[in-house]
C-alpha positions in Angstrom: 0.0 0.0 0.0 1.1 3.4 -1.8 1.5 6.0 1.8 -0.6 9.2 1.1 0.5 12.2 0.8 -0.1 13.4 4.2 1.2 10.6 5.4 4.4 10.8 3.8 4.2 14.6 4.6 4.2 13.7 7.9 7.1 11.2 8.4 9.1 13.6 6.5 8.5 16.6 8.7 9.0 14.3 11.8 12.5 12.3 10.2 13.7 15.9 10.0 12.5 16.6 14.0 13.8 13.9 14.9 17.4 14.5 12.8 18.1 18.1 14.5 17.4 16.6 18.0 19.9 14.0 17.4 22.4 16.6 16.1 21.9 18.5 19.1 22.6 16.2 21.5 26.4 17.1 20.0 27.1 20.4 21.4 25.3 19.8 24.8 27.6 16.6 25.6 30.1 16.0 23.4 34.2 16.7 24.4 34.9 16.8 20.6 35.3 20.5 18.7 34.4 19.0 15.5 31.5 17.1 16.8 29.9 20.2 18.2 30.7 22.0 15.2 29.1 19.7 13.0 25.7 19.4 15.9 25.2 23.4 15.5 25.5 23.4 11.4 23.6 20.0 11.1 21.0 21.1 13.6 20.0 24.5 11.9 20.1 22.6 8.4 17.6 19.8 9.9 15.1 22.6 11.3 15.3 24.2 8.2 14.3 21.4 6.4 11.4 20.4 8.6 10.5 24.4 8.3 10.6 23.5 4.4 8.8 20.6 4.7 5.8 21.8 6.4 5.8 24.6 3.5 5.7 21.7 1.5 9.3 22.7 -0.3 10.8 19.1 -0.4 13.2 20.0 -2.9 14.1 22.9 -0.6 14.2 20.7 2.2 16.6 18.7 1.1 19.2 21.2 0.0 19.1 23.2 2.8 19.7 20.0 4.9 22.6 18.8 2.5 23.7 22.5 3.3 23.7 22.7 7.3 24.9 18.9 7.4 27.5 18.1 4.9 28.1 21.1 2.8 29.0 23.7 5.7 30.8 22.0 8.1 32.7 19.7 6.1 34.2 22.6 4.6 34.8 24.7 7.6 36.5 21.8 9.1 38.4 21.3 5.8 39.7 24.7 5.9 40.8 25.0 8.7 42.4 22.0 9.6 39.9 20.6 11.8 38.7 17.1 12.7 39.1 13.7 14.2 42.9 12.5 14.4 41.5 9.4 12.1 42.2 12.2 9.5 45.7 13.0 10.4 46.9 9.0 10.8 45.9 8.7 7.2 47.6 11.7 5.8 50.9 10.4 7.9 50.3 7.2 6.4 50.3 8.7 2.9 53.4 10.4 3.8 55.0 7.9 5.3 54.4 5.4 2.1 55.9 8.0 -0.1 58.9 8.9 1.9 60.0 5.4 2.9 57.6 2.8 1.5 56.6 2.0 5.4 53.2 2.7 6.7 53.5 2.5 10.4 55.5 4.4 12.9 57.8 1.8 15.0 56.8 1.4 18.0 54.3 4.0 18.6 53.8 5.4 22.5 51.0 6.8 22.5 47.6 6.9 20.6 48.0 9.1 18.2 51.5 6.9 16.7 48.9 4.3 15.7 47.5 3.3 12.2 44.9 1.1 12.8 44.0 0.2 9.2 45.9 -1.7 6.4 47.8 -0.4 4.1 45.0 0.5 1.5 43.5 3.4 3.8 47.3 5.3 3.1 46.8 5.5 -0.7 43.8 8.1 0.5 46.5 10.4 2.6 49.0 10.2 -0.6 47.2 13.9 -1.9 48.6 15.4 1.0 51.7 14.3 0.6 51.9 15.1 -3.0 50.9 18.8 -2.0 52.8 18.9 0.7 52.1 21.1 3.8 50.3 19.7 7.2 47.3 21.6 5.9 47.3 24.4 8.8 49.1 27.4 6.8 48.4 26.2 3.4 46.0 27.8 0.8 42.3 26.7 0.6 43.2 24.5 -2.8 45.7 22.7 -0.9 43.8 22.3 2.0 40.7 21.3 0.0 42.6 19.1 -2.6 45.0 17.5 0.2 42.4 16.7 3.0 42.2 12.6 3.2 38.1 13.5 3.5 37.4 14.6 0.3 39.3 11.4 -1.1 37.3 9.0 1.3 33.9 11.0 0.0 35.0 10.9 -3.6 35.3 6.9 -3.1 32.0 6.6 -1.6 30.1 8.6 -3.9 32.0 7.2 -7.2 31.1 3.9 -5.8 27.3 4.4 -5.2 27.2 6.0 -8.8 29.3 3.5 -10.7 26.7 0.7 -8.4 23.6 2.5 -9.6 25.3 2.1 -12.8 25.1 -1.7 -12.4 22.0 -2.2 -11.4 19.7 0.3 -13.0 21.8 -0.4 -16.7 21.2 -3.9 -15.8 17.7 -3.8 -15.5 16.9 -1.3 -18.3 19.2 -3.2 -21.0 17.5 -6.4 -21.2 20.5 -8.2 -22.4 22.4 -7.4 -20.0 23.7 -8.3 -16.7 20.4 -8.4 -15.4 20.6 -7.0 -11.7 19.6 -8.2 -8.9 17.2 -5.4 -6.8 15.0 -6.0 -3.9 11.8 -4.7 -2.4 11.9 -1.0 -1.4 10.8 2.4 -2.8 11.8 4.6 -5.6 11.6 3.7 -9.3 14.4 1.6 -10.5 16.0 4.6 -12.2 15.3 7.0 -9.2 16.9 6.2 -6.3 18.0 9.8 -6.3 14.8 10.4 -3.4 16.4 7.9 -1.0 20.0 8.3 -1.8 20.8 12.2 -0.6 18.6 12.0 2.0 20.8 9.2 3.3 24.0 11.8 2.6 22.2 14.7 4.8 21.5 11.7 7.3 23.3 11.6 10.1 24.5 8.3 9.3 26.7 9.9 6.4 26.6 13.3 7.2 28.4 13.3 10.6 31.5 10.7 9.2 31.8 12.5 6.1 32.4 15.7 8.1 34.5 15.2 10.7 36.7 12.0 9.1 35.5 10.4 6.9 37.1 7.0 7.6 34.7 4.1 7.3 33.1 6.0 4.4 34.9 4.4 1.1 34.8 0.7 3.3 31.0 1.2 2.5 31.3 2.6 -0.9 33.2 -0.5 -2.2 31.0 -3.0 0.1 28.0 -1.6 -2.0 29.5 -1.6 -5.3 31.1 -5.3 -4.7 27.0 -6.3 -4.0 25.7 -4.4 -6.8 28.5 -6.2 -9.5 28.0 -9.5 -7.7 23.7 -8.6 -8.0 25.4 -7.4 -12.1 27.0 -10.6 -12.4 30.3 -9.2 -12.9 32.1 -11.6 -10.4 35.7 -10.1 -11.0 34.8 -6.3 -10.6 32.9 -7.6 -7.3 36.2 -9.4 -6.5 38.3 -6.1 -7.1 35.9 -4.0 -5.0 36.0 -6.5 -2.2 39.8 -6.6 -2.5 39.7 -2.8 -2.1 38.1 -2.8 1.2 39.3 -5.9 2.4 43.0 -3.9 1.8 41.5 -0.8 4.1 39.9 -2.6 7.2 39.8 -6.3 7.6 35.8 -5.6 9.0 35.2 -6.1 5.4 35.6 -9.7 5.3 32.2 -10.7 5.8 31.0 -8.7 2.9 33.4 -11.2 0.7 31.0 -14.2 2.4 28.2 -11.9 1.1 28.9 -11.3 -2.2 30.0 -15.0 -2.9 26.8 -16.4 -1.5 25.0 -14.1 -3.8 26.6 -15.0 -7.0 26.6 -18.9 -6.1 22.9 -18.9 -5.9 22.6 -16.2 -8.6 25.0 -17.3 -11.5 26.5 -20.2 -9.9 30.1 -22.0 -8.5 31.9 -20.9 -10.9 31.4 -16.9 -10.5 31.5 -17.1 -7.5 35.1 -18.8 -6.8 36.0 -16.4 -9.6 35.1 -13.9 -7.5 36.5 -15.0 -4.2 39.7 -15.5 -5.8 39.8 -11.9 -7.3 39.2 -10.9 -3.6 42.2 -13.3 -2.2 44.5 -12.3 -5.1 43.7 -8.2 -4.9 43.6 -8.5 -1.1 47.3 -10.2 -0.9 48.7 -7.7 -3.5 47.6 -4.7 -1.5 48.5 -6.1 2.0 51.1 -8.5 1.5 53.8 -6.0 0.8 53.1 -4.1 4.2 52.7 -7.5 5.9 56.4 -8.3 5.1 58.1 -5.2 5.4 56.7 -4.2 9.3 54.7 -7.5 10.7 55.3 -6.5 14.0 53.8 -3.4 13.8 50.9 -4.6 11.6 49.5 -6.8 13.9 50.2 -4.5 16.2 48.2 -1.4 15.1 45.9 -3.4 13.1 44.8 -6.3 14.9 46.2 -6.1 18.9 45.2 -2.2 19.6 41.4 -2.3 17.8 40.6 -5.2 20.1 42.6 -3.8 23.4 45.4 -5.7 23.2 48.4 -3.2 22.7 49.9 -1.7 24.8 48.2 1.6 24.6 44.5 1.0 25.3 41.9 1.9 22.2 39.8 5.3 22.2 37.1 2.8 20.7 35.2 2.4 24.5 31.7 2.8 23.7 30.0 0.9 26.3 28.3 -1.6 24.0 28.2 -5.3 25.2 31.6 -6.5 23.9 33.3 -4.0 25.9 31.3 -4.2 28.6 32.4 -7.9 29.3 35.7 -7.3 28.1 36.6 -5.2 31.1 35.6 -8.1 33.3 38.7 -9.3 33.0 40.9 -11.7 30.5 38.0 -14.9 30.7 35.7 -11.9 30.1 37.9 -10.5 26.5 38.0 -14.6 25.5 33.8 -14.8 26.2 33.5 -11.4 23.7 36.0 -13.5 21.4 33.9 -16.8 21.6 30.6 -15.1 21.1 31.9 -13.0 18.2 33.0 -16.2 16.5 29.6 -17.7 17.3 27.7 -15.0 15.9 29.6 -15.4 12.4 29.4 -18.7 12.3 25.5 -18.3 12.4 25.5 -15.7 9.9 27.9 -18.1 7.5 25.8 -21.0 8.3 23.0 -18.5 7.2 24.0 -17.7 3.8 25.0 -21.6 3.2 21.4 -22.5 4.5 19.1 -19.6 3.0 21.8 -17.3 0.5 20.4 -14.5 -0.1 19.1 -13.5 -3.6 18.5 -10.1 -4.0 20.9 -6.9 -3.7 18.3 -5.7 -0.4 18.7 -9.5 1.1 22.7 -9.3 0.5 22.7 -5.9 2.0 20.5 -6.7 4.8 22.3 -10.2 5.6 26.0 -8.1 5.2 24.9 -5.7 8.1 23.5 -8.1 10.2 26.8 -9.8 10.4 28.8 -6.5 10.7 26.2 -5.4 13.8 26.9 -8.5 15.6 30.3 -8.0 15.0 30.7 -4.2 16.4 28.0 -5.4 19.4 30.2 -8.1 20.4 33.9 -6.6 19.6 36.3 -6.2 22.8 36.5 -2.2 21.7 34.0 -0.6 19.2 31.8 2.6 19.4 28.3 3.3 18.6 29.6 5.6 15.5 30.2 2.0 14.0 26.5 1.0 13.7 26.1 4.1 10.6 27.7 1.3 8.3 25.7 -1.5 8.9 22.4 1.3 8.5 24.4 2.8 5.3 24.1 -0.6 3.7 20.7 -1.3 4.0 19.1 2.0 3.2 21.0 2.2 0.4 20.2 -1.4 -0.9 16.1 0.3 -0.8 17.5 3.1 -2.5 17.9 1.2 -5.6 15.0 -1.5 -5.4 12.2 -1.9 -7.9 8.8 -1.0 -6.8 6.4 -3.8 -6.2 9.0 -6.6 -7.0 10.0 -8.7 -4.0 12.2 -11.1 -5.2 14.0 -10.3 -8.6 17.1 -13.0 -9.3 19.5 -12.5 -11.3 19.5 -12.8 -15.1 16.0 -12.5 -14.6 15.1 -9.1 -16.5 13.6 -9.2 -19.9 12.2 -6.3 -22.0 8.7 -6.2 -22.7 8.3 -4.7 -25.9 5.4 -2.6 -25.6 6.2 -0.3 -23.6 10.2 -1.1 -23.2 9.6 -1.8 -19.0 11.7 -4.1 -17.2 9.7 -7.3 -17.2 10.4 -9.8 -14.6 10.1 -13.8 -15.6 7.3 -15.3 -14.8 5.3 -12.0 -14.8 2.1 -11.6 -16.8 0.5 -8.5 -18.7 -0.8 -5.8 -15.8 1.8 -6.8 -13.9 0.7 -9.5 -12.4 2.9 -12.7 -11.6 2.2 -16.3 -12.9 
């Protein structure tokens, strides 16, 4: 059932509420500059948008919340040099790749020292490098140009266009690929609704301004689902080796993606794919791995889960870390249940794979919830991805279809529609 217009009025002009409350909650309790910056800007852009949407100015609304979240404070931070360290570690990594091929300061003593990403996350910081200056007295195109930010967003939104690519050329070419979508709103070819609301959302917004880290991790994991949903195994395989190569929390989505093409197009894309994943994935790391191992597992693997020596800033009180300061049986329990809860969600995709890009998607941030709920260390910032993923796997579903597999488009020649097998005239299924 279609929502009114009031209706959808409504939940508009209360998502927009509801959005500057949450932004607000920034500046009256947070310790971080940049987060309070970004509450104030975010929280005048969301009131102006519920102001517009009352007026019934959705267009408006949107911009002027695009505006106050993204546009305004990302680029006050930008220019001046503010932000989360996560933006300075990558620009030292960039610099540090450049200057000596290393990516990781030796020994590091205190937290600041440490990179806890692999070695992909440092091609991101290389700008800086290349234009040189620490970005505090430089001029605005340098500051702009070099800031690892505007990298991480240009990955994230050239992934999201180059899936949208996949999976609306796929259903509109009838020869094609033949993409898998699932259930959700907006017309195949107009996502656009869903998708910048989801970049004024918090979710995005907030990241995107103040570092930006996690932001191409979700990029790639949404372009390696719409490629596998494509069948295009070894572009899948190439995104996933991308952001297996920048945080190792991207594993799962290589489950993911493989499950969907095995059920999809079958075995054999889908070992192709895995082994584009493996093969990328060791070329990108393996280099790193051999040239500082100490240090890798160090910064990479030890200090996220709070075994270094310096304890992690990641201490959200979420349930992992709650048990993990109960001692060392209570950091082996978090361990044990955070290999129980992916073994469900593998035993999951062997026992019901999913089939559509929204099912993938869905399945994807499922596992990577458990996983930030149950990790030693984590913060609640963490829980955007898994919400990135899904909204954007409605953002590009076909109206009215539940269940759309792969291969399964065909062009009805009357009226040049995607037409789904097994689907009648009137669009009614057989």
């Amino acid at each position: 059932m279609i929502p009114s217009r009031t209706a959808r009025w409504a939940t508009g002009w209360l998502l927009w509420l509801l959005a500057a409350a949450w932004a607000l909650t920034f500046p009256l309790f947070s310790s971080l500059a940049p987060h309070r910056l970004w509450g104030w800007c975010a929280a005048a852009g969301y009131l102006g948008a519920a102001a517009a949407t009352a007026l019934g100015r959705r267009r408006a609304a949107l911009a002027v919340a695009l505006l106050g979240a993204v546009a305004v404070p990302l680029l006050w931070l930008v220019l001046t040099g503010g932000g989360q360290s996560e933006v300075t570690v990558i620009e030292r990594s960039g610099r540090l790749l450049l200057e000596s091929g290393r990516l990781y300061v030796d020994r590091p003593g205190h937290v600041e020292e440490y990179t806890p990403y692999l070695p992909g996350m440092a091609l991101l910081g290389v700008p800086r490098a290349l234009l040189g200056g620490d970005g505090g007295g430089d001029g605005w195109v340098v500051r702009l140009l070099g800031d690892a930010r505007i990298w991480c967003a240009a990955v994230l939104f050239g992934c999201l266009g180059a899936a949208r690519r996949l999976l609306v050329g796929g259903a509109g070419g009838g020869t094609g690929g033949g993409a898998v979508v699932g259930t959700g709103g907006g017309p195949v070819g107009g996502p656009g609704r869903l998708l910048p609301v989801l970049v004024a959302s918090p979710v995005v917004a907030l990241p995107l301004a103040v570092s930006g880290v996690d932001l191409p991790l979700a990029g790639l994991c949404c372009l390696a689902l719409a490629a596998a949903a494509a069948g295009r195994p070894v572009l899948s395989g190439a995104a996933l080796a991308g952001a297996c190569a920048l945080k190792w929390t991207a594993l799962p989505a290589v489950a993911v993606a493989v499950a969907l093409l095995a059920v999809c197009r079958g075995g054999r894309s889908a070992v192709r794919c895995a082994l584009v994943a493996a093969g990328g994935t060791a070329l990108l790391v393996l280099p790193a791995a051999l040239l500082q191992p100490a240090e890798l597992w160090r910064q990479v693997f030890a200090f996220p889960t709070g075994r270094a020596e310096v304890p992690t800033p990641a201490s959200s009180p979420l349930p992992g870390r709650l048990l993990a300061e109960l001692g060392p049986w209570g950091w082996y329990l978090t361990v044990g249940l955070l290999l129980a809860g992916g073994l469900a969600v593998a035993l999951s995709l062997l026992l019901r794979p999913p089939r559509t890009v929204a099912a993938a998607a869905d399945r994807l941030a499922l596992g990577l919830t458990l996983a930030f709920l149950l990790a030693p260390a984590g913060r609640f910032g963490y829980l955007a991805l898994p919400v990135l993923l899904s909204v954007w796997a409605r953002s590009v579903a076909v109206p009215g279809v539940s269940r759309v597999v792969a291969g399964s488009f065909r062009l009805r020649p009357s009226d040049g529609r995607p037409r789904v097998r097994n689907e009648r005239e009137g669009g009614r299924f057989a």
